[in-house]
Backbone bond lengths (Angstrom), bond angles and torsions (degrees), N, CA, C in turn:
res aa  C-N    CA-C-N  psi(-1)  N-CA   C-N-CA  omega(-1)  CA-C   N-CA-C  phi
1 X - - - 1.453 - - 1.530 109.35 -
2 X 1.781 127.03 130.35 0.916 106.32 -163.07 2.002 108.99 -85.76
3 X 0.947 129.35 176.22 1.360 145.23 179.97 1.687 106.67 -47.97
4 X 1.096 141.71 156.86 1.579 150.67 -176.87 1.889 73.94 -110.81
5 X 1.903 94.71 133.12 1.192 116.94 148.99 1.480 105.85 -79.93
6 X 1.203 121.77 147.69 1.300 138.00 -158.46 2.321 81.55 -103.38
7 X 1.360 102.41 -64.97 1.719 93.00 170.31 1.444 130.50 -29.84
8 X 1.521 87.33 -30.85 2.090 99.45 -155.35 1.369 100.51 -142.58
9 X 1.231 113.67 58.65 1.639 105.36 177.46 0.880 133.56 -56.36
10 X 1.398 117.81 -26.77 1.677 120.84 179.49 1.729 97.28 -90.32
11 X 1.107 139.76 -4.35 1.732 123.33 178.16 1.584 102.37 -53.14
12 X 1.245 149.51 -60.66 0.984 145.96 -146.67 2.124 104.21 -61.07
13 X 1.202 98.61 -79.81 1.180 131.58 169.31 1.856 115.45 -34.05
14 X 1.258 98.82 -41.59 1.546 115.30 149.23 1.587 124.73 -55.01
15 X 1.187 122.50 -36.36 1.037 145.36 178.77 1.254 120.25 -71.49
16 X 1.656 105.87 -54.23 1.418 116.32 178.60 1.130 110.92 -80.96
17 X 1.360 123.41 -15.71 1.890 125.47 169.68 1.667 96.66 -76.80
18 X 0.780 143.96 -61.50 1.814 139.97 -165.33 1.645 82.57 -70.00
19 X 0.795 158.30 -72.64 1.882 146.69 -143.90 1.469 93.23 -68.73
20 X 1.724 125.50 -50.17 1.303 108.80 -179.93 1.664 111.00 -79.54
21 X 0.838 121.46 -21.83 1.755 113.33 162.33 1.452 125.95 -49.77
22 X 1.522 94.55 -56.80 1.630 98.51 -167.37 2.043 102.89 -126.95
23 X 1.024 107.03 52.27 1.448 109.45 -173.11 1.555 122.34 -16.74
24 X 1.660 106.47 -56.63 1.456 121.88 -159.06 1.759 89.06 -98.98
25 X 1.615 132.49 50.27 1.242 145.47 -168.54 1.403 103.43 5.16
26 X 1.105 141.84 28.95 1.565 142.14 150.01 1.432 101.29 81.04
27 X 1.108 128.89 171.78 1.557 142.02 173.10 1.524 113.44 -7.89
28 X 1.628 118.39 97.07 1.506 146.38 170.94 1.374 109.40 -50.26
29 X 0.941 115.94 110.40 2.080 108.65 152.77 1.558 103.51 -92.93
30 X 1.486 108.65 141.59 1.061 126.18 164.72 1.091 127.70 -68.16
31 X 1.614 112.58 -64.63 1.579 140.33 147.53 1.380 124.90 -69.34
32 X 1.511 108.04 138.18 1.500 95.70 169.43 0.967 125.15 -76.47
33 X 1.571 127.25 -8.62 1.701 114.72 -168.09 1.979 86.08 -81.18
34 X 1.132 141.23 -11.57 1.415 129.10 176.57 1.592 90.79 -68.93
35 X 1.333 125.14 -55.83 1.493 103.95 -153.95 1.440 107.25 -96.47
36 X 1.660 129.95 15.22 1.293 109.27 126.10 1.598 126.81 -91.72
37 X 1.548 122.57 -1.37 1.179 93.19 155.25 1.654 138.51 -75.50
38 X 1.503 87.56 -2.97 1.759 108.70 -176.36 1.692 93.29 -52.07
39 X 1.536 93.08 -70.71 1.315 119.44 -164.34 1.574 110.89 -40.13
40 X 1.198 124.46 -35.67 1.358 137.26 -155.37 1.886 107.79 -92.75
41 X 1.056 93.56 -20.21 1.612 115.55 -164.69 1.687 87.94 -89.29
42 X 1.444 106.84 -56.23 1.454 104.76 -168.42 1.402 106.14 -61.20
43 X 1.314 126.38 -54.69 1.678 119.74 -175.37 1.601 130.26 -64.77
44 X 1.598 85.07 -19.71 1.787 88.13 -179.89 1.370 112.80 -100.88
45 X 1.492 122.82 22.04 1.554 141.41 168.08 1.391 98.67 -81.07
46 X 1.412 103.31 119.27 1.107 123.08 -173.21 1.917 108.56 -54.70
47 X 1.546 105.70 -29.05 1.754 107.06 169.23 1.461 103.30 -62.62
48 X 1.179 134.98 -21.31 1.543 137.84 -165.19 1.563 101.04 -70.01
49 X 1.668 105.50 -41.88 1.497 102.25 -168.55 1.604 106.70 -84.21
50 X 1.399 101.60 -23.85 1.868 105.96 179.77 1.435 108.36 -54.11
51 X 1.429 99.03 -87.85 1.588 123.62 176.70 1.333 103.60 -25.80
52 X 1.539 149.22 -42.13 1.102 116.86 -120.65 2.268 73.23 -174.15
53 X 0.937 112.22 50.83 1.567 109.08 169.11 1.170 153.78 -30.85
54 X 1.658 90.88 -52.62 1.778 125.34 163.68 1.231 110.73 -67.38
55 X 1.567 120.23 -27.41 1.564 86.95 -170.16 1.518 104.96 -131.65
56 X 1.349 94.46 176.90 1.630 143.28 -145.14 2.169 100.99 -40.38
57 X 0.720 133.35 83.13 1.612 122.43 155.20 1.604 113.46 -50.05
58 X 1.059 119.99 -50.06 1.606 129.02 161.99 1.641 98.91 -37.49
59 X 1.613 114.02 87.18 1.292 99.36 165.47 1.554 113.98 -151.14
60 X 1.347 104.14 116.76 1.654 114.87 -173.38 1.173 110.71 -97.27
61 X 1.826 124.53 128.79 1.042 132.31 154.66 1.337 147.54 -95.03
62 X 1.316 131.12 134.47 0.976 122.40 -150.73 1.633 116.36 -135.45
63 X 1.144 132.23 156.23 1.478 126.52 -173.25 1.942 109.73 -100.02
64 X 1.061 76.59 132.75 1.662 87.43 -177.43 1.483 107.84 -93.54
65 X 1.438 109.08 155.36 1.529 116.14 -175.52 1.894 115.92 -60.59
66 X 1.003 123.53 162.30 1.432 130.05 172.17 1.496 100.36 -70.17
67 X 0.914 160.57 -1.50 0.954 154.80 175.25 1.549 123.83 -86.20
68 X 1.634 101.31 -46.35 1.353 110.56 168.07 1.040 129.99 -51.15
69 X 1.402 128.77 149.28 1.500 118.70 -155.45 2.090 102.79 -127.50
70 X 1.448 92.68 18.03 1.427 88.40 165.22 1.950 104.66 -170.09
71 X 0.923 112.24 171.67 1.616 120.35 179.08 1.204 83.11 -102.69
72 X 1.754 104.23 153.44 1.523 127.90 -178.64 1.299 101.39 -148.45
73 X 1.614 121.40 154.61 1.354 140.18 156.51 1.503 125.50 -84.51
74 X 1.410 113.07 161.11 2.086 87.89 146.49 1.545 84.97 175.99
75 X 1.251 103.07 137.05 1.461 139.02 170.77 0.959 118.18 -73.93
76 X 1.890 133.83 124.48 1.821 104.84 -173.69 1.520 98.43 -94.84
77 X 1.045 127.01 170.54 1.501 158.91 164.89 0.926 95.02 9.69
78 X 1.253 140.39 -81.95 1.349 162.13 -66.42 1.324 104.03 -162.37
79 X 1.711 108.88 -14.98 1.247 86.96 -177.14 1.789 141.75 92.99
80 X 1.667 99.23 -24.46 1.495 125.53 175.61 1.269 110.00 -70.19
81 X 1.081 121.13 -52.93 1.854 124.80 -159.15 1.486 94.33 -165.21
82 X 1.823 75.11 171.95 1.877 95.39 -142.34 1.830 88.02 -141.89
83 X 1.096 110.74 159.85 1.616 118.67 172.12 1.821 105.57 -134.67
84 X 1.116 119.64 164.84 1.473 118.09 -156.54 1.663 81.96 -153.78
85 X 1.243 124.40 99.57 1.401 129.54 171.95 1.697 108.64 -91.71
86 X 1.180 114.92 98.66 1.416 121.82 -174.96 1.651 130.05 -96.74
87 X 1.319 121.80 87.42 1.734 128.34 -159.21 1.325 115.29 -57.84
88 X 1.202 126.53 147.19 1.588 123.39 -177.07 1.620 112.52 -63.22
89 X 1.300 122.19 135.71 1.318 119.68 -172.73 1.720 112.50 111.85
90 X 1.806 106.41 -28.76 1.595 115.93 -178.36 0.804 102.85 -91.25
91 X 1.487 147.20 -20.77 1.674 125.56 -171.41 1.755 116.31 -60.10
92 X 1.201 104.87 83.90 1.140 105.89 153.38 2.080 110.40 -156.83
93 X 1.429 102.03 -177.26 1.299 97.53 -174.86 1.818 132.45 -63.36
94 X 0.934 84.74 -43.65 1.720 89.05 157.95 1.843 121.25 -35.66
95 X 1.380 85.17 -64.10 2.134 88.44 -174.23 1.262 88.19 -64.65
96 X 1.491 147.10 -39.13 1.431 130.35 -136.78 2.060 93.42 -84.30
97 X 1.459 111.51 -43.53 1.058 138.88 -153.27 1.632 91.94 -62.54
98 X 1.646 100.48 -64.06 1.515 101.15 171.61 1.237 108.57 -58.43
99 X 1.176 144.05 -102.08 1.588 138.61 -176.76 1.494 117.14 28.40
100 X 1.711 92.73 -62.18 1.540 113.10 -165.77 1.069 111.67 -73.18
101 X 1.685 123.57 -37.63 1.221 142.56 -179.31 1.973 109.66 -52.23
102 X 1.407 92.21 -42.68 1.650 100.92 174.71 1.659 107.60 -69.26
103 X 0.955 100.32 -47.36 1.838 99.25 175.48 1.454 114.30 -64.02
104 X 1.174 115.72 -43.69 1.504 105.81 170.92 1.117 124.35 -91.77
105 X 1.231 128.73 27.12 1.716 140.59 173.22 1.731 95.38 -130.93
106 X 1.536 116.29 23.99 1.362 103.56 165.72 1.438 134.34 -99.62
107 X 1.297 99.83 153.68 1.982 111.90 -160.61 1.549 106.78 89.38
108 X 1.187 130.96 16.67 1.711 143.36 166.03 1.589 95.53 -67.68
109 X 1.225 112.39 111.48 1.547 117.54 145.91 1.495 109.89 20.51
110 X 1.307 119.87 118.46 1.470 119.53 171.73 1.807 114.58 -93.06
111 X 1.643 83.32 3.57 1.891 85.49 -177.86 1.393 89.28 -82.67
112 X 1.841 139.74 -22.08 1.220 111.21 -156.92 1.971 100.92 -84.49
113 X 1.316 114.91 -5.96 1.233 117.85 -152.62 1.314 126.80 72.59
114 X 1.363 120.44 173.14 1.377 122.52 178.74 1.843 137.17 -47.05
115 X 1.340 86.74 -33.05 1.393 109.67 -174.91 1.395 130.40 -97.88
116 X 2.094 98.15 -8.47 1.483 111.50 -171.09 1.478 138.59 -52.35
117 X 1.419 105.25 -167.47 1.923 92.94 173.52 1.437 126.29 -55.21
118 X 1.409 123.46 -28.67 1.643 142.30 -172.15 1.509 84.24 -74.71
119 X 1.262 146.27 -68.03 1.442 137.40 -153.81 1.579 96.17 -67.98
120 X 1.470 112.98 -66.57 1.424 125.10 -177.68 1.509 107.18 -30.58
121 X 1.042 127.42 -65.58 1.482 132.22 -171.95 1.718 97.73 -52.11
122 X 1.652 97.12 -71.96 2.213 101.64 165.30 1.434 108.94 -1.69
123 X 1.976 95.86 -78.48 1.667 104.54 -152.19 1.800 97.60 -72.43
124 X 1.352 130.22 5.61 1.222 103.85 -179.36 1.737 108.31 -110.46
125 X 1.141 118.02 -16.92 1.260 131.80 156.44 1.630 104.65 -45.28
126 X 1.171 102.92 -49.42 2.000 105.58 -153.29 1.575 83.19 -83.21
127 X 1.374 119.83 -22.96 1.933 109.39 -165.59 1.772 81.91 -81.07
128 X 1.089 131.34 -38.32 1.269 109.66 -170.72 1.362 129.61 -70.20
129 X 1.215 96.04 -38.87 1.550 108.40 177.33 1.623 102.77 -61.85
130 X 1.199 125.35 -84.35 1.310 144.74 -142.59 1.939 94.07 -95.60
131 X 1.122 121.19 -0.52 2.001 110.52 172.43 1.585 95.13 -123.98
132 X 1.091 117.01 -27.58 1.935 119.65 -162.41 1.366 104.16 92.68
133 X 1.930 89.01 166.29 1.450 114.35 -161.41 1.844 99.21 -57.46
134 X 1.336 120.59 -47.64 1.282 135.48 -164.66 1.231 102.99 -61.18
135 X 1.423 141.24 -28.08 1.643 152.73 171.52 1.150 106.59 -82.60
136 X 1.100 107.14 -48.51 1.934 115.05 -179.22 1.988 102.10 -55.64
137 X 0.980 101.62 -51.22 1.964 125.15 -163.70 1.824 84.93 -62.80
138 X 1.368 123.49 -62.28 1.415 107.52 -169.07 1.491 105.12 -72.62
139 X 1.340 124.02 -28.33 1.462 110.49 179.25 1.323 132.63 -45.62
140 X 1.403 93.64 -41.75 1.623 133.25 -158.77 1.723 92.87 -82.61
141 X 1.252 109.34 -44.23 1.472 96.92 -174.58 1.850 122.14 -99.82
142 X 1.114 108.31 2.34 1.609 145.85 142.81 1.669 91.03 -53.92
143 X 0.830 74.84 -100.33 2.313 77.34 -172.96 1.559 100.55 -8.61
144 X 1.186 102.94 -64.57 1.438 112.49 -150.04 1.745 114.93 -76.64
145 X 1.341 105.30 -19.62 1.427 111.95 -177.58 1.797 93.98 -84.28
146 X 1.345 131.61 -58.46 0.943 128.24 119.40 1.776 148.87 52.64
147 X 1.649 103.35 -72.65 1.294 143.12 -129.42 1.647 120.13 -6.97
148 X 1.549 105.15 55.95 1.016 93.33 161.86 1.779 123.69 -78.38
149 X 1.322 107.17 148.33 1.407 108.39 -165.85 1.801 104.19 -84.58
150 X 1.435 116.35 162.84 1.255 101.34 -163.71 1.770 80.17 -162.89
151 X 1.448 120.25 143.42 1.207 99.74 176.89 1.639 111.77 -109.43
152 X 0.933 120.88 139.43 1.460 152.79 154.96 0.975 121.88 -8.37
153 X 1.131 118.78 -71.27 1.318 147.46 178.48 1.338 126.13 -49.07
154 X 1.332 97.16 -31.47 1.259 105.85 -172.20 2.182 105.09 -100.33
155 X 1.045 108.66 -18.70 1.556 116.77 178.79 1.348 122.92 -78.94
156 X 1.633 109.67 23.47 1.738 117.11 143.49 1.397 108.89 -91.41
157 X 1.326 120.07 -2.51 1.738 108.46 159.10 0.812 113.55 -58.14
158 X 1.664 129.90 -32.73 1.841 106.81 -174.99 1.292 114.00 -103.57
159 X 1.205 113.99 61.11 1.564 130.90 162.08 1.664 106.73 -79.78
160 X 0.998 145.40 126.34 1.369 152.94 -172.12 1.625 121.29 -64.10
């Protein structure tokens, strides 16, 4: 089992709720130009700009080396645009879903860490919309067996 970041306590546990949700990471791209057109489709949906206001439509994806041992996001400064570094072996909907989930849960409290309630609530909104209710339902109850915290409040965004 790997180590609890003391920064990001809930990343791990986050992890193991989406792998036991969606094991086989849901819908495969073969090619990458499919899973940036995935990507491109999802942000320029007009729910992308509702749900989720602050952040970035400006979003380029990119393939990360074989070497790397995880896919990463990152938002610039400003807030404008975002890059989605995606490792060989991740193209599928799951990593993309999370990715995005970090971009659109950005400027959330840095006390909650990376993985906190503001993202949690994010990635379960985006599992609903874009995986279904039935992906969303194990995520959600993954969290909770879990206890990762996730806020509430915010999970009438994924109303359709």
């Amino acid at each position: 089992m790997a180590k609890e970041n003391s920064d990001d306590p809930f990343q791990f546990a986050v992890y193991a709720a989406e792998d036991s949700a969606l094991p086989d990471g849901g819908r495969q791209f073969t090619r990458f130009a499919q899973l940036e057109r995935y990507v491109s489709e999802l942000v320029v949906d007009e729910w992308w700009s509702e749900t989720f206001p602050h952040a970035p439509i400006d979003v380029d994806v990119q393939r990360r080396s074989r070497s790397a041992n995880a896919s990463v996001s990152h938002v610039d400064d400003a807030g404008d645009a975002a890059v989605l570094l995606i490792r060989p072996g991740q193209w599928n909907a799951l990593t993309v879903v999370h990715e995005l989930a970090h971009v659109a849960a950005w400027g959330h409290p840095a006390t909650e860490g990376s993985h906190g309630a503001t993202f949690a609530a994010t990635l379960l909104v985006l599992w609903r919309r874009h995986l279904g209710v039935f992906a969303y339902g194990a995520l959600r109850s993954g969290f909770d067996e879990r206890e990762v915290p996730y806020r509430r409040d915010l999970l009438d965004r994924s109303a359709p």
